[in-house]
C-alpha positions, 0 to 999 in steps of 0.5 A: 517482523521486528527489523533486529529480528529479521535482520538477525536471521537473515544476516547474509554476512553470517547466513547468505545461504537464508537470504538466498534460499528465501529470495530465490523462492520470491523471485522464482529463480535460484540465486545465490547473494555475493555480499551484502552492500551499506544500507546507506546511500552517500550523505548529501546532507548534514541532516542525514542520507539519502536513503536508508535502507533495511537489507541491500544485497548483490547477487553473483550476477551482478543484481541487486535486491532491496529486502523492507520489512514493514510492520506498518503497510502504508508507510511504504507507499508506490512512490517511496518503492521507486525511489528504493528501486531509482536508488540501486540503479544509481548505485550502480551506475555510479560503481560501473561507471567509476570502474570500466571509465570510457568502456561503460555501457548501459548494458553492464547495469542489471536488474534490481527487485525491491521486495516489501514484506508488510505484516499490516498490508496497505489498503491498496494490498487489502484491496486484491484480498484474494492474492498475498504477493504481487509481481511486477515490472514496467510493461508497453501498451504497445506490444514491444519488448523492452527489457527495463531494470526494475522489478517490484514485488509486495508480500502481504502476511496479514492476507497471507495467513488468511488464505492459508487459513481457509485451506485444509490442514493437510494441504502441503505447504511449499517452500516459499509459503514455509518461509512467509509462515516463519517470518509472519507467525508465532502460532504454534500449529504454523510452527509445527506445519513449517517444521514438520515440512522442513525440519531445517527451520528448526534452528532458525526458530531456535535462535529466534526463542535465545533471541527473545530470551536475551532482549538487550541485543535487541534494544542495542539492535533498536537504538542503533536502528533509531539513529539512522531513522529515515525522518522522510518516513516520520514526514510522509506518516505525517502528510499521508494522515494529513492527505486522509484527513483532507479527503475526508473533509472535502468528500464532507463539504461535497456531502453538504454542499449537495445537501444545501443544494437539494435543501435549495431545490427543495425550497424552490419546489415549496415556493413553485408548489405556494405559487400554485396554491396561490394561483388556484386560490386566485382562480377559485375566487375568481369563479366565485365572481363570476358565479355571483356576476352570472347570478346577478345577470339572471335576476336582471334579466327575470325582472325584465321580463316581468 
């Protein structure tokens, strides 16, 4: 789930037929991807681009596929997948556009899937813990029919390895849970399930092995991959801690203002419950008076009658 690793195996320019096979496990159609496209929009700044992406790609049909491998779950939050998605639609609407001129149309532009692989699901994802990809597209409260562009699809490996964990040995494995094995564990039984499934995944896992024992590619791969480090991603780590922490503060200060205020009802009540003490001692002395009044009255009037 290292970003030169997953990029390594997947590279569609030397193995388009990797990519395709596992997209078209994930989308449930077969798909076969035309070329890859730059990962990078435009620049519209001197600090950097607009978007930066993992693996872009344009299948023969025209769509396009953003593949994110996340090792870190929140740092790809739903308003960050709009903006990918938002992203290839303007690419290419700014490609269709520039080439058919006067005779484009809005129904050249198609389809684009932003898919998400995160090793430490977002709390959102854990939230759903008995499902580990998630399909979806814009729907009408309505009823109708409308055909939109973008597609979202979110993989969680953590839950992934989970369930699979939990069902029996001898289960068969599908293609697509072999491809989410390869790409989310290194523990041996998965690699000899996988295998013993699908012995094509062998040389893959080799070169995964030369890979690892050959680590200074992987280090050119990082330090290419750190200078293009999208710092909206750096910012908003930033400002969802930040986010977290002011929620946790205000859910404080609502607990303590509720306490202060059960302490204040609590106060009123001791001062109701001391009101009423005080009233029943005035009342109790108040009968002693009278106790002593009719007593007195008693005497006079037996020394009357004497």
């Amino acid at each position: 789930t290292y970003d030169p690793f997953f990029i390594k195996i997947f590279d569609a320019e030397i193995h388009p037929e990797r990519l395709s096979r596992f997209l078209s496990e994930v989308l449930g159609r077969r798909l076969k991807i035309k070329r890859m496209l730059p990962n990078e929009h435009k620049l519209i700044t001197d600090r950097g681009s607009l978007l930066i992406m993992d693996m872009l790609v344009e299948f023969e049909t025209g769509e396009l596929a953003d593949v994110e491998i996340q090792k870190v779950g929140y740092r790809f939050p739903g308003p960050r997948t709009s903006c990918y998605s938002s992203d290839m639609v303007m690419r290419q609407y700014e490609r269709i556009r520039s080439a058919k001129g006067k005779n484009f149309s809005y129904k050249d532009l198609k389809k684009v899937y932003t898919i998400v692989l995160m090793e430490d699901s977002s709390k959102e994802l854990k939230a759903v813990p008995d499902f580990y990809i998630h399909r979806g597209r814009c729907e009408f409260d309505t009823g109708l029919k409308m055909e939109l562009l973008e597609e979202f699809y979110f993989i969680s490996l953590d839950v992934f390895l989970r369930i699979m964990d939990n069902r029996g040995r001898e289960a068969k494995v599908s293609e697509l849970e072999a491809w989410l094995y390869f790409i989310g564990s290194d523990k041996v039984e998965h690699i000899q399930k996988v295998i013993k499934s699908y012995p094509w995944f062998a040389k893959m896992y080799e070169e995964i092995g030369e890979f690892r024992r050959h680590p200074e590619e992987a280090i050119r791969m990082f330090s290419d991959a750190l200078k293009i480090l999208d710092e909206n991603t750096v910012q908003y780590m930033i400002d969802e801690m930040k986010q977290e922490i002011d929620e946790k503060d205000a859910m404080l200060d609502e607990k303590n203002a509720m306490l202060n205020e059960k302490d204040t009802m609590l106060d009123k009540k001791d001062a109701m419950l001391e009101e009423k003490d005080t009233m029943l001692e005035e009342k109790d002395g108040t009968i002693e008076e009278l106790k002593k009044m009719v007593k007195e009255l008693q005497k006079e009037l037996q020394r009357r009658i004497h």
